[in-house]
KOLTORRO-968729 format. One line per field, with one value per residue (C-alpha): residue number from 1; residue in three letters; x, y, z. Coordinates in Angstrom, 2 decimals, always signed. Layout:
// residues N
nr c(NUM  ...)
rest c(ala  ...)
x c(X  ...)
y c(Y  ...)
z c(Z  ...)
This chain:
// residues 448
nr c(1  2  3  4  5  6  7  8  9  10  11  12  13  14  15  16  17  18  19  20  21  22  23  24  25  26  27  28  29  30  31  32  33  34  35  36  37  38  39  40  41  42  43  44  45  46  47  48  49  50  51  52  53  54  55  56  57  58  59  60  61  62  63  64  65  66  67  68  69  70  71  72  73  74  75  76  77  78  79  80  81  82  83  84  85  86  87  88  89  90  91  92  93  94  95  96  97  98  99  100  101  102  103  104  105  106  107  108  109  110  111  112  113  114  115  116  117  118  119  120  121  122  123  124  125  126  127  128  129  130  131  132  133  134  135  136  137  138  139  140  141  142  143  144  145  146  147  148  149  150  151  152  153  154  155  156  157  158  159  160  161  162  163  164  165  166  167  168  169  170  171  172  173  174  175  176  177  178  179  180  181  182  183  184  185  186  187  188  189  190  191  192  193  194  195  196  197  198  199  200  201  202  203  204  205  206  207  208  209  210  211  212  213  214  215  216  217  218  219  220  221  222  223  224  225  226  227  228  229  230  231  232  233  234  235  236  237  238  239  240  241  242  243  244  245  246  247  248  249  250  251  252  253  254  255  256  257  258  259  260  261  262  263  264  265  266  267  268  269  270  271  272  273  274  275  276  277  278  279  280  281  282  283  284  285  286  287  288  289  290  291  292  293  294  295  296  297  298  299  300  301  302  303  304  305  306  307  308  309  310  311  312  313  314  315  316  317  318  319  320  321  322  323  324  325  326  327  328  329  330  331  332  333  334  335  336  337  338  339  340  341  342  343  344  345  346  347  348  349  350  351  352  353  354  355  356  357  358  359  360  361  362  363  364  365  366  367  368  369  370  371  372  373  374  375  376  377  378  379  380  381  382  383  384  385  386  387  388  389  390  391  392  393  394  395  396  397  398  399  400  401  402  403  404  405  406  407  408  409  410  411  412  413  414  415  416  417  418  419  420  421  422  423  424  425  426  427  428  429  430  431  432  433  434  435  436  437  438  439  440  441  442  443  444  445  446  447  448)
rest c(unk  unk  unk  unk  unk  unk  unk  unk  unk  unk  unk  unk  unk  unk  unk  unk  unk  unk  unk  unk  unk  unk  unk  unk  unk  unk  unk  unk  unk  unk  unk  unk  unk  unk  unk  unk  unk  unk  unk  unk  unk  unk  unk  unk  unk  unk  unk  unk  unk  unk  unk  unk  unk  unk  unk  unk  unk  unk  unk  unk  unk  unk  unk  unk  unk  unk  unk  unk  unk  unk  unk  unk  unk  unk  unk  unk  unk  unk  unk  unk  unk  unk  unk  unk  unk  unk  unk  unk  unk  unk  unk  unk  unk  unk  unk  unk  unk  unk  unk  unk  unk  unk  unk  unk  unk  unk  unk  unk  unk  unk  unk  unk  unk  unk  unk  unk  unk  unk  unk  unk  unk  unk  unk  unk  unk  unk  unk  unk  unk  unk  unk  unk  unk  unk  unk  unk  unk  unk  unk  unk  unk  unk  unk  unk  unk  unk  unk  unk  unk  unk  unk  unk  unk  unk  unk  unk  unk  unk  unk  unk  unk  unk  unk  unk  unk  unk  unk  unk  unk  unk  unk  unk  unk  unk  unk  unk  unk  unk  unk  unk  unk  unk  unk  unk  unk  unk  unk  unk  unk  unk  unk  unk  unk  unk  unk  unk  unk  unk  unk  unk  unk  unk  unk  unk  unk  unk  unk  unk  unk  unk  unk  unk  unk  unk  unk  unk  unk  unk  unk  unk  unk  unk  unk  unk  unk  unk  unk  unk  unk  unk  unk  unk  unk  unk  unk  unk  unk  unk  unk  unk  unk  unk  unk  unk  unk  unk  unk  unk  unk  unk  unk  unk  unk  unk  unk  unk  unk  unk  unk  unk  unk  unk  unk  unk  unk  unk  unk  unk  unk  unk  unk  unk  unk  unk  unk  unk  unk  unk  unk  unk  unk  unk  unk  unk  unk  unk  unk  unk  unk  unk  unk  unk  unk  unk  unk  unk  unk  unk  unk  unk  unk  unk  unk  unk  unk  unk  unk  unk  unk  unk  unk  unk  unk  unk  unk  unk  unk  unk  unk  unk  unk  unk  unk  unk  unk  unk  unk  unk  unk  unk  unk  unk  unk  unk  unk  unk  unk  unk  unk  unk  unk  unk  unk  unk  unk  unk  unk  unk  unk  unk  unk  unk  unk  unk  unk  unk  unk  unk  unk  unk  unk  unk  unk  unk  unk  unk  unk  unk  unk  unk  unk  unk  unk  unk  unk  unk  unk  unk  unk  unk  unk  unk  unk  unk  unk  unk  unk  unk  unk  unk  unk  unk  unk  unk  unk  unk  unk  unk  unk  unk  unk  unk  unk  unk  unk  unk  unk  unk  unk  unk  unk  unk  unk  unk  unk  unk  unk  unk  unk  unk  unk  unk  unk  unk  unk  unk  unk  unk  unk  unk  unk  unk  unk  unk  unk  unk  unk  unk  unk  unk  unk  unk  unk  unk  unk  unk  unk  unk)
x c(+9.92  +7.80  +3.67  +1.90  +0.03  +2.90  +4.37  +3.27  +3.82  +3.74  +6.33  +5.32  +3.54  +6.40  +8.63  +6.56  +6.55  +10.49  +10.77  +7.77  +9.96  +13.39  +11.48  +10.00  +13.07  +15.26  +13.00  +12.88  +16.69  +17.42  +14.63  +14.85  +11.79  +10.85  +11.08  +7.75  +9.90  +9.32  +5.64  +5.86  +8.07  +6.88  +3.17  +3.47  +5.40  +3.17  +0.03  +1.66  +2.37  -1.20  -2.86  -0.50  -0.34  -2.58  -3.96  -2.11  +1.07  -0.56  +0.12  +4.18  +3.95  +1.93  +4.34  +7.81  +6.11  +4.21  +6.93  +9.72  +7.81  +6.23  +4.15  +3.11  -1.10  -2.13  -0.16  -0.30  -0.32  -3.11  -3.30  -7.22  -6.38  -4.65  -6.63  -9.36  -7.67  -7.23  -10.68  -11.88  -9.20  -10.57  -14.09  -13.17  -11.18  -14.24  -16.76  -14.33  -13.49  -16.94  -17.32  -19.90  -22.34  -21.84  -22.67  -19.21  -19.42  -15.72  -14.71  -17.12  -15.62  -15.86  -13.37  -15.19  -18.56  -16.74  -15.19  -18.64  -20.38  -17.57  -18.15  -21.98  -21.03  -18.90  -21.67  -23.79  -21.63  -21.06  -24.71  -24.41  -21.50  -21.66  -19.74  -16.66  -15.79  -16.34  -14.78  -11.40  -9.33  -7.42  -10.59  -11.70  -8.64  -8.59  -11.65  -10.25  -7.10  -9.34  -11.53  -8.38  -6.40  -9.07  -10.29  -7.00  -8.00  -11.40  -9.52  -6.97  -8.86  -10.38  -6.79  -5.30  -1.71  -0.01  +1.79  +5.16  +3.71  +2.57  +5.30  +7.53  +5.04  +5.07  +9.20  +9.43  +7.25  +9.87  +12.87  +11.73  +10.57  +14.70  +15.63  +13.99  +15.50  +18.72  +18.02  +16.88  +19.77  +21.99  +20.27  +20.60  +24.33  +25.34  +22.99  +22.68  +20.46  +17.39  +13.90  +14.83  +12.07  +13.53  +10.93  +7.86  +7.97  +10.02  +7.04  +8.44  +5.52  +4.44  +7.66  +7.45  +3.95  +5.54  +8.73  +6.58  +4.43  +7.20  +9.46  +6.98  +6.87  +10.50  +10.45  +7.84  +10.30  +12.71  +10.61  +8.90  +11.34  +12.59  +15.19  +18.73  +19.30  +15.95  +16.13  +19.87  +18.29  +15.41  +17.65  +19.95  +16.49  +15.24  +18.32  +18.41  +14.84  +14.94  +17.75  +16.07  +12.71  +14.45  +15.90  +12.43  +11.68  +8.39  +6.82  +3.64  +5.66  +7.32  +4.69  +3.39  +6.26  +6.18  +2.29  +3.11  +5.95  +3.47  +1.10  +3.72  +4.87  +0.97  +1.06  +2.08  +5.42  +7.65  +8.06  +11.70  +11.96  +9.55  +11.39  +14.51  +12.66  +11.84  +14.83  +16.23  +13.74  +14.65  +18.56  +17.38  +15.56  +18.23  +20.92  +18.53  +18.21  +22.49  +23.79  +20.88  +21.72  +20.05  +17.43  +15.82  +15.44  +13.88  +11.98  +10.51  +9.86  +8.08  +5.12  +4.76  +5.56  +8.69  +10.88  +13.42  +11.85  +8.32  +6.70  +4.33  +5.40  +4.01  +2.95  +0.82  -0.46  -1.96  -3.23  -5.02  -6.73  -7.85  -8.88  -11.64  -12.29  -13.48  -15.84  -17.16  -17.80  -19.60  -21.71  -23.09  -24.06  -23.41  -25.09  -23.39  -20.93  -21.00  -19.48  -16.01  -13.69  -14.73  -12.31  -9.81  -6.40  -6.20  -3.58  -6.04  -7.85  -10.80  -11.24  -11.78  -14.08  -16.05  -16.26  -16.91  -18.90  -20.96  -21.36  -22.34  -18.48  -17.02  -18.80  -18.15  -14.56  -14.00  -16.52  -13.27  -10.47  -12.41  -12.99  -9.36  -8.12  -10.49  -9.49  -5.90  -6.36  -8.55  -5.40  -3.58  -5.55  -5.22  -2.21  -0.21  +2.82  +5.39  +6.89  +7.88  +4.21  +3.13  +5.28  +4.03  +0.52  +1.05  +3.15  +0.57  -1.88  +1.10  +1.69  -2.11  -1.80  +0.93  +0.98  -3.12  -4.68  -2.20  -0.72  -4.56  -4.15  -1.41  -2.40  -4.96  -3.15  -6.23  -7.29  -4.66  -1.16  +0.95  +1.94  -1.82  -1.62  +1.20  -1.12  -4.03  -2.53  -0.56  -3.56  -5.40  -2.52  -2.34  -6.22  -5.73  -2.56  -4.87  -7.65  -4.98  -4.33  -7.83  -8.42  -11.36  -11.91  -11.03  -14.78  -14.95  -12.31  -14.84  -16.84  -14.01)
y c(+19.36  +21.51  +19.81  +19.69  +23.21  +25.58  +24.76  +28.52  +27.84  +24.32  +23.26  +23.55  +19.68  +19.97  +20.02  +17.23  +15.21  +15.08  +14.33  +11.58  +10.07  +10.31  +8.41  +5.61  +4.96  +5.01  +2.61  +0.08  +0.15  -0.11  -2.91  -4.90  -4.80  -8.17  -8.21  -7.76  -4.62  -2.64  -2.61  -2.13  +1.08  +2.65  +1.93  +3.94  +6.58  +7.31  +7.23  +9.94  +11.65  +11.60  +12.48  +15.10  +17.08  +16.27  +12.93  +14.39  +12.52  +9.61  +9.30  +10.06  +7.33  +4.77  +6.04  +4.73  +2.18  +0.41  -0.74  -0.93  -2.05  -5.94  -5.65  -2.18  -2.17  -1.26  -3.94  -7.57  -8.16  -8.89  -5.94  -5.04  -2.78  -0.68  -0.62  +0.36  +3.25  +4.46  +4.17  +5.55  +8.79  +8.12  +9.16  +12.12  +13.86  +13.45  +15.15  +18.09  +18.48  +18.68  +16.03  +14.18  +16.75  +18.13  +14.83  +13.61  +15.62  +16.69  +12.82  +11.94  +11.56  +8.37  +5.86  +6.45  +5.75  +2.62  +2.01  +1.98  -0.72  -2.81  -2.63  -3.00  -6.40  -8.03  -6.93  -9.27  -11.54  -11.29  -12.38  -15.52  -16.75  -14.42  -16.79  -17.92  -14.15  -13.94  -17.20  -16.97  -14.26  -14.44  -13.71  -10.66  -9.56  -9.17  -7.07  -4.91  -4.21  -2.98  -1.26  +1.03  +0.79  +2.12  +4.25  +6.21  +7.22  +8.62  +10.31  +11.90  +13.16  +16.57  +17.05  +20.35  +19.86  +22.88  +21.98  +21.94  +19.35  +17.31  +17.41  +16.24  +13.07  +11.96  +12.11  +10.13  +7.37  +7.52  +7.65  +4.70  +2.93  +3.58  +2.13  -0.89  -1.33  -1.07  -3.78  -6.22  -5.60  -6.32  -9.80  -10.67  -9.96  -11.52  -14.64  -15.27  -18.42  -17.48  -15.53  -11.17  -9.79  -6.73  -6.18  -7.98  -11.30  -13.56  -13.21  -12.68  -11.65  -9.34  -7.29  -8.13  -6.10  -3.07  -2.79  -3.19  -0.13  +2.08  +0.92  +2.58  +5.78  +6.35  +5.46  +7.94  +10.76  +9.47  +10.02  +13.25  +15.54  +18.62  +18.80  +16.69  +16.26  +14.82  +12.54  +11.04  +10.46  +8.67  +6.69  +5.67  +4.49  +3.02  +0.59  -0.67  -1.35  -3.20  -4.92  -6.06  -6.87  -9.23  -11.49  -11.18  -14.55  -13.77  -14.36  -12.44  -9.82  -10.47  -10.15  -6.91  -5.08  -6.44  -4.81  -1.96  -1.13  -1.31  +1.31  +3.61  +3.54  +5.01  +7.15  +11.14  +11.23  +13.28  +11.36  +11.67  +9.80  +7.26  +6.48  +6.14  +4.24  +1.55  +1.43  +0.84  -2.17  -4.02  -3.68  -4.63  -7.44  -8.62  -8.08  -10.18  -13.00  -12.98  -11.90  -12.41  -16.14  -19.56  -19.19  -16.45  -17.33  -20.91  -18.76  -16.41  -19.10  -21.32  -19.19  -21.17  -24.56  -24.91  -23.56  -26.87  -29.30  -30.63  -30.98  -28.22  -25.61  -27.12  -23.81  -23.04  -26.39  -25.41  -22.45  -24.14  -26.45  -23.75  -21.84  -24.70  -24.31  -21.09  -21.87  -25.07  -22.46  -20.12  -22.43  -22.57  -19.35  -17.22  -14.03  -12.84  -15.67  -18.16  -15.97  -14.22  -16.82  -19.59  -20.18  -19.44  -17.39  -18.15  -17.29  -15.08  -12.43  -12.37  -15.75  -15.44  -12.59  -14.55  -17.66  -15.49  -12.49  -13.81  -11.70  -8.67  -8.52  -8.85  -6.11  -3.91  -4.78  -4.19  -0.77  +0.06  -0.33  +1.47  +4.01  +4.36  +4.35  +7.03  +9.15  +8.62  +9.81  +12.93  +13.92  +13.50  +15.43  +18.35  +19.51  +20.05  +22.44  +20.91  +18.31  +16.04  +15.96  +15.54  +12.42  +10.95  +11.06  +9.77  +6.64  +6.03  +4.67  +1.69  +1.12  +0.51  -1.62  -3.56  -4.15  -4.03  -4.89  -7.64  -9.08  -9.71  -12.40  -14.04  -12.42  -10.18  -7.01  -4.83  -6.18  -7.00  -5.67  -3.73  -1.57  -0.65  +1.99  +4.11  +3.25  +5.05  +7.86  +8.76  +8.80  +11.11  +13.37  +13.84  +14.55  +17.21  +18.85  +18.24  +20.09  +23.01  +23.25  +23.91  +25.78  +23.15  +20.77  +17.09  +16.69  +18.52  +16.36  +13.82  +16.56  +18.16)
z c(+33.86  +31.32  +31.11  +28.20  +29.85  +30.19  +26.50  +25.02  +21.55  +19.35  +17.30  +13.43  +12.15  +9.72  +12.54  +14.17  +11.11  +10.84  +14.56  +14.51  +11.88  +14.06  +16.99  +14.68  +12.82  +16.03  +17.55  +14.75  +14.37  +18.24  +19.29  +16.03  +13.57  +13.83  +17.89  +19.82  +21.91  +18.36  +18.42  +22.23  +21.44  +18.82  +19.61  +22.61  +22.18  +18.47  +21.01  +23.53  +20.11  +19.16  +22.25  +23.51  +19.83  +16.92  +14.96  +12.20  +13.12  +12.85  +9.07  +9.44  +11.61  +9.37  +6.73  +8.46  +10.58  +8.30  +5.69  +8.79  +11.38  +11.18  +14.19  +14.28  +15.32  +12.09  +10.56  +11.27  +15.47  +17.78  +19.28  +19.74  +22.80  +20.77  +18.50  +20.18  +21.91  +18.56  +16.83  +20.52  +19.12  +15.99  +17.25  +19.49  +16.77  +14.37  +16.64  +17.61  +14.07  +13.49  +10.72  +12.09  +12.50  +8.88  +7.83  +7.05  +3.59  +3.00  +2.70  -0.07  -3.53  -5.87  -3.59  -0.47  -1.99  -3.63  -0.22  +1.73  -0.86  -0.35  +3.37  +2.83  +0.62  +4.00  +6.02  +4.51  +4.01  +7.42  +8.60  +6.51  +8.72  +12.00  +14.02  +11.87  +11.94  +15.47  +16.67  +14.65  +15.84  +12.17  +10.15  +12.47  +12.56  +8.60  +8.61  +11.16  +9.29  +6.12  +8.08  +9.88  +6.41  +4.54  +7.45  +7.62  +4.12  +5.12  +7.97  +6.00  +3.32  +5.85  +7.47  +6.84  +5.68  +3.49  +0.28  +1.75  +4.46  +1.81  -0.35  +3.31  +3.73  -0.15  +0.68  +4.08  +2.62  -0.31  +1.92  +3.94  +0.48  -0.33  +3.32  +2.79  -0.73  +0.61  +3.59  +0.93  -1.31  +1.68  +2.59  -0.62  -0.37  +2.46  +1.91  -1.55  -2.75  -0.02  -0.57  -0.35  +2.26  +4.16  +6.94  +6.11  +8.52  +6.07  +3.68  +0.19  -1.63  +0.73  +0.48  -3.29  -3.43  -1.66  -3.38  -6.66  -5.81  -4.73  -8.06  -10.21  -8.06  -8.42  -11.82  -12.18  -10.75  -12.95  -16.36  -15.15  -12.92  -13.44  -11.26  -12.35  -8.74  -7.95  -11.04  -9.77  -6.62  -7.88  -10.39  -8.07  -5.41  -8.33  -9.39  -5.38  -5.34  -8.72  -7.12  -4.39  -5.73  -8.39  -5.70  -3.78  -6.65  -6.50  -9.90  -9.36  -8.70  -12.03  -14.30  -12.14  -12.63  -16.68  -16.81  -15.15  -17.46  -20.31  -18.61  -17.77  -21.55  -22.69  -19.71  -20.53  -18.95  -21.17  -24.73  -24.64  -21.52  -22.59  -25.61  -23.56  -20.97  -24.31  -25.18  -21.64  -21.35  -24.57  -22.57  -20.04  -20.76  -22.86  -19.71  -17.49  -19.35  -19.56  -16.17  -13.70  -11.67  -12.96  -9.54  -10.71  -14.16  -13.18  -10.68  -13.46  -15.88  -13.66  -14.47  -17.20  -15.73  -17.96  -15.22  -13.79  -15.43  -17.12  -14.01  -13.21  -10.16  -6.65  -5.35  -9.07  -8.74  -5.15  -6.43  -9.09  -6.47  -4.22  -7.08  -8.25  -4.29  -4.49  -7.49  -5.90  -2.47  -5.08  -6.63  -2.95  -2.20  -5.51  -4.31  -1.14  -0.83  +1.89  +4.56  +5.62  +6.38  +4.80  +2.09  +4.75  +3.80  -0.41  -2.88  -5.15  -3.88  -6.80  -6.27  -2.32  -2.97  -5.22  -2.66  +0.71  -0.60  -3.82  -6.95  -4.66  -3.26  -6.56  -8.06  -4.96  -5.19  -9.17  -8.09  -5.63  -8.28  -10.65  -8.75  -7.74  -11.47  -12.29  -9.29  -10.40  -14.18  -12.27  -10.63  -13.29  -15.48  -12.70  -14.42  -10.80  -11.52  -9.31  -10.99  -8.30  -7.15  -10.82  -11.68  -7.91  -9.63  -13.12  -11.46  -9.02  -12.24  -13.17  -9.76  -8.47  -11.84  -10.60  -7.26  -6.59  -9.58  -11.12  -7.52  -6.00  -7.95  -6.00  -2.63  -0.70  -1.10  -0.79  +2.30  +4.60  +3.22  +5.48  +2.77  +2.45  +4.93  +3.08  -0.24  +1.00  +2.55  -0.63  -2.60  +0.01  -0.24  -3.79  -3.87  -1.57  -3.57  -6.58  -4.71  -3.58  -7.26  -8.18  -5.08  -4.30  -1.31  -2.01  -2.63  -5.56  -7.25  -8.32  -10.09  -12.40)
């Protein structure tokens, strides 16, 4: 048997990319995705990755795992061990990379600053209500899942990866964005009349929010594209995860992907595309409200409380309760909230900032998605010459829109959402092809 030592030459990270992918992918077919024996799997053979090769794979893996795999560490799962193997890999890579004693510089740029006042607003939150925090396991664990979601984007950000390495992680997280479209189109075939939510623990929304952001990315390709090939492809990714997320019945989700549409129309994708995508919407509007079953339409109209009947939605009317909740918990403590954890696990993600972490958590937190949205229209203003990279970045603006912006208000997304993981480390890829482009480092970005 060869060791680690006597290997004379490493395979390429392209190479290791593709065949990081292979393991992950075999693992969550063979053990199940929603079976404990995934995490088990995957989570150690991605470590041996790690440690035997280069951090580097650990963003194929968060790619494919993340989506596909429920119970992966960075994902939901109680895993602190693991976790703290990994910041503990975290840290060493840092210091031999040299980061830390250059002051961290390559990773500033507008989100990161946004990112660290957000983390500065939970701190002190934090000290109102130390203990909560410390004593529930479900509330620490939330903070720890930011921290290593938004911490793979700080991480990412100073990796080396050539254009052609780029360009083969922006298409695995598509490729597993089509797998999962075609698992939910599948439940809903063979068990028609219950909630579509591929991977993602039986949690509708959640899969919603994923197959939201991932809609508009292959819409994107669809609108921008050069190549016919590329476009069928996307089309044909794009009608499955349509499919799928239409039979999620999740209404947030609904008017998400009806916002996002509207973006993407003032967005400069190429105007005969646009005009045909206009065109296709009035159809398919129109086709919807004809063909699509009697659940979904009750489903969609609901949103309005005139969906089976004149008595308002039960799940609205909750929302509404916890809602006044969170303004009663404000009126408390209106500065830096009343603590982390103590409006417990609520339906609107604005509103729990504003009850847990004051007006100081709210600004940090519109600070972040302003930040991202201005980052976004950077990039896009780059003018990146490869068109499949290009349309990546103008979709990304509708589909932060969508599934971030307009579903926070049915959900956490930002904070907690497995999907999170592939979010950030698309976004710190396309800075760095955007950088490549200028010939600058991701830094610079901010500054052009």
């Amino acid at each position: 048997m060869i060791s680690r030592y006597e290997l004379t030459q490493k395979p390429t990270a392209k190479t290791l990319v593709i065949a990081v992918a292979c393991v992950s992918i075999a693992g969550t077919i063979l053990f199940q995705s929603y079976r404990m024996e995934t995490t088990i799997t995957i989570g150690v053979v991605s470590l041996f990755l790690l440690l035997v090769w280069d951090l580097r794979l650990l963003l194929p893996i968060v790619l494919v795992v993340g989506p596909l795999g429920p119970k992966f560490p960075l994902s939901f799962g109680n895993f602190y061990l693991t976790t703290g193997i990994l910041f503990i890999a975290y840290a060493a890579w840092l210091w031999r990379s040299s980061l830390v004693r250059s002051g961290l510089a390559l990773i500033r740029n507008p989100v990161s600053d946004a990112i660290l006042i957000m983390f500065a607003s939970m701190l002190c939150s934090f000290m109102n209500a130390p203990g909560l925090v410390l004593s529930a396991g479900e509330h620490a664990l939330r903070v720890i899942q930011f921290i290593m979601y938004t911490g793979i984007f700080l991480l990412a950000l100073p990796m080396k990866f050539s254009r052609s390495e780029i360009k083969a992680l922006i298409l695995l997280a598509l490729l597993v964005a089509f797998v999962e479209a075609l698992i939910g189109s599948y439940q809903w075939v063979t068990n028609p009349g219950f909630y579509v939510v591929g991977t993602f623990d039986f949690i509708h929304n959640n899969f919603a929010a994923y197959m939201t952001f991932m809609v508009f990315l292959f819409l994107g390709i669809v609108l921008e594209a050069d190549s016919p090939k590329i476009v069928l492809l996307a089309f044909v990714a794009l009608a499955f995860s349509l499919y799928s997320l239409t039979f999620a019945f999740s209404r947030s989700a609904y008017v998400a992907f009806a916002v996002g549409l509207v973006v993407t129309l003032f967005l400069p994708f190429k105007a005969r595309r646009r005009i045909l995508l206009l065109i296709a919407s009035i159809i398919g509007v129109i086709l919807f409200i004809k063909f699509v079953p009697r659940e979904v339409i009750a489903r969609a109209m609901s949103i309005m409380d005139v969906g089976a009947g004149i008595h308002r939605d039960i799940s609205f009317a909750a929302r509404l309760g916890l809602w006044r909740r969170a303004l009663s918990n404000f009126s408390q403590s209106p500065i830096f909230g009343n603590g982390i954890g103590t409006y417990g696990l609520a339906d609107n993600f604005y509103m729990k900032t504003l009850a847990e972490t004051g007006i100081a958590g709210l600004i940090a937190l519109i600070l972040v998605i302003r930040a991202l949205l201005r980052q976004q229209w950077r990039i896009v203003q780059s003018r990146i010459a490869d068109s499949l990279i290009r349309s990546i970045a103008k979709a990304f603006i509708p589909g932060t829109v969508a599934a971030i912006i307009v579903m926070n208000a049915s959900g956490d997304q930002l904070m907690v959402h497995r999907f999170m993981g592939v979010y950030w480390i698309l976004l710190s890829l396309l800075m760095k092809w955007s950088a490549k482009e200028l010939n600058e480092c991701p830094r610079s970005v901010k500054s052009s």
